[in-house]
N, C-alpha and C positions, 0 to 999 in steps of 0.2 A: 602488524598493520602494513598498508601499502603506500607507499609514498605519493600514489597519484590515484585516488580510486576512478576520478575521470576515467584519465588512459585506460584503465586496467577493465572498466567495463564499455569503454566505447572498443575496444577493440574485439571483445565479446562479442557485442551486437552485432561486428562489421564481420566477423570469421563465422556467424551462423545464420541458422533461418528460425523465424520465431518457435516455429514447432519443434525444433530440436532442444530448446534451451528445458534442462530441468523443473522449472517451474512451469512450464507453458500448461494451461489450463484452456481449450475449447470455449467453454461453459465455467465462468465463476458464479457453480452454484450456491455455494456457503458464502460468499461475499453478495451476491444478488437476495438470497434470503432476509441477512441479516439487514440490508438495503431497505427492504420491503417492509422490515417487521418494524422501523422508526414511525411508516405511516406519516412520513412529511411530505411536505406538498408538491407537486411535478416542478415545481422551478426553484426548488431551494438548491442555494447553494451546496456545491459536492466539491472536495477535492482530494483527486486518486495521488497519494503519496507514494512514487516508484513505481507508478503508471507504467512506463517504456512501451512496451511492444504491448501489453493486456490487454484485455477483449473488454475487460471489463468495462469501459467507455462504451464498446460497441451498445451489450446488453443494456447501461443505465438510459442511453438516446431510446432504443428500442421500448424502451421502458415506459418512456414518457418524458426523462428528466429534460430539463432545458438549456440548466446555469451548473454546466460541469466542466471543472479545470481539470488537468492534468498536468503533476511537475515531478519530471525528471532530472538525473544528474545528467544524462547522457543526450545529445540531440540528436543522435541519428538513430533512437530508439524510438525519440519520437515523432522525427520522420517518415520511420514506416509506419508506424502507428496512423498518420495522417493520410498516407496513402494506401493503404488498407482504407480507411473511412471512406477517402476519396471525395465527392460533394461536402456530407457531411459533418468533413474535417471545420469546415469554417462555424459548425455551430459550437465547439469546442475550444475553451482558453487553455493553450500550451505554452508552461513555462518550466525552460532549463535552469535548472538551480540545483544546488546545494541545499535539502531540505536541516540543516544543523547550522546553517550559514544564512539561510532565506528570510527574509523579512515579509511579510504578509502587508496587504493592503486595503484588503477586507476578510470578512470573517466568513465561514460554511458555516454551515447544517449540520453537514456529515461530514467527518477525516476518513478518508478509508487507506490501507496498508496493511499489504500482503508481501510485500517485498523489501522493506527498507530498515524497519526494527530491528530485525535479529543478526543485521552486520554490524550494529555497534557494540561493540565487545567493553570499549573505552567505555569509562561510566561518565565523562564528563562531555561525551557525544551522544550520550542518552542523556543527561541533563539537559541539554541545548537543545537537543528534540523536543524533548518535555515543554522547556520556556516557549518555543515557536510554534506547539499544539495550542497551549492555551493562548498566546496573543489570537491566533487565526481562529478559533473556534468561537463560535457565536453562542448567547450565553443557553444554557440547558441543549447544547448542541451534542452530538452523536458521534462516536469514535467506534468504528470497527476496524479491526485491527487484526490480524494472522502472522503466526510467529512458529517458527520451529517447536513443537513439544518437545517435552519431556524425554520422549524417546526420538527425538528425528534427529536427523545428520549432526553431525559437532563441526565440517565444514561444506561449504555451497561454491564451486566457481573459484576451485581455490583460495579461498578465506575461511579463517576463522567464523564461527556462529555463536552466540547464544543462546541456549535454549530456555522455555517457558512453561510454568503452571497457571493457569488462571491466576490465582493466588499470588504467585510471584512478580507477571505481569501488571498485576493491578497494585503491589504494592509500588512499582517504579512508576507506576502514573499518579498515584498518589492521593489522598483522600477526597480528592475536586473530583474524581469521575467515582460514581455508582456502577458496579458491572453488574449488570441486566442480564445475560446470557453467556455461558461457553460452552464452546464444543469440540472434541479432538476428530478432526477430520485426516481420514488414511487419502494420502495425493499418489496417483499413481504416473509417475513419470513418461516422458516418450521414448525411453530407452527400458519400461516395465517394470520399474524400481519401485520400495511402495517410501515415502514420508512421511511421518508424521506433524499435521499441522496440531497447531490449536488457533482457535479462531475465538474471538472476544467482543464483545459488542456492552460499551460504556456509554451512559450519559452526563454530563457534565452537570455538579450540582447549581452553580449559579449560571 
């Protein structure tokens, strides 16, 4: 583990362009799908967990949505993020934070997280995660989630990873989310690398 993960990914942000970063994704199409397949209302609340640079904000506004947060650990990730938006940015709640550390103020609809799960390696920063999903989630609210598979990278960015099965993931969430849907999606990087996602979409039983 890294003694400052702040540092260590704001200095990422500030040494690249969002298109080069491994994960950068155009079109989150498997995260827009599973978006869609909740069928909740254009102004339920959403919040993108390790948001940063992701477009995914872009497409959920495009969308229709109205009441969507986005929280980072890093602020100059989601700086650009805001000026990429540009106008727009102001229909969007940005919050820098420590999502294992974050105390929630109100509840979503939907959690989504494509980025932030599968760096906690420590099972008592996947605990803490867990605790600050369900205070934030609203009750029979929506959790899609994308994690390194079974066969993707074992590290990202210079860090350790954890990988995942349906199965495996949904036992760390625990018997309060129902998993509804999985799918192993191949990510093909900007450097033409291929990864293995899996992508999960839970609903919370109470």
């Amino acid at each position: 583990m890294i003694d400052d993960p702040r540092r260590h990914w704001q200095s990422i942000y500030q040494t690249k362009v969002p298109s080069d970063l491994s994960w950068y994704q155009p079109i989150p199409q498997q995260s827009m799908e599973f978006a869609r397949s909740t069928c909740l209302p254009p102004d339920s609340p959403i919040l993108d967990v390790g948001g940063g640079t992701s477009t995914f904000v872009d497409h959920l506004l495009a969308a229709g949505f109205t009441d969507i947060t986005v929280l980072d650990l890093v602020p100059a990730a989601l700086v650009e993020a805001e000026v990429r938006l540009g106008a727009a940015a102001c229909r969007v709640h940005w919050i820098a934070e420590d999502i294992t550390a974050w105390r929630p103020v109100r509840r979503y609809r939907l959690w989504h997280d494509r980025a932030v799960f599968h760096f906690l390696v420590d099972p008592a920063l996947r605990a803490r995660y867990v605790d600050v999903l369900q205070a934030a989630l609203a009750a029979h609210g929506h959790v899609v989630m994308a994690t390194f598979g079974p066969n993707g990278p074992t590290h990202c960015s210079g860090l350790d990873v954890k990988r995942y099965s349906a199965h495996e993931l949904s036992a760390v969430l625990g018997p309060s989310f129902l998993l509804v849907r999985s799918q192993i999606v191949e990510h093909i990087t900007p450097a033409g690398r291929t990864q293995e996602f899996l992508y999960g979409w839970w609903q919370a039983q109470a």
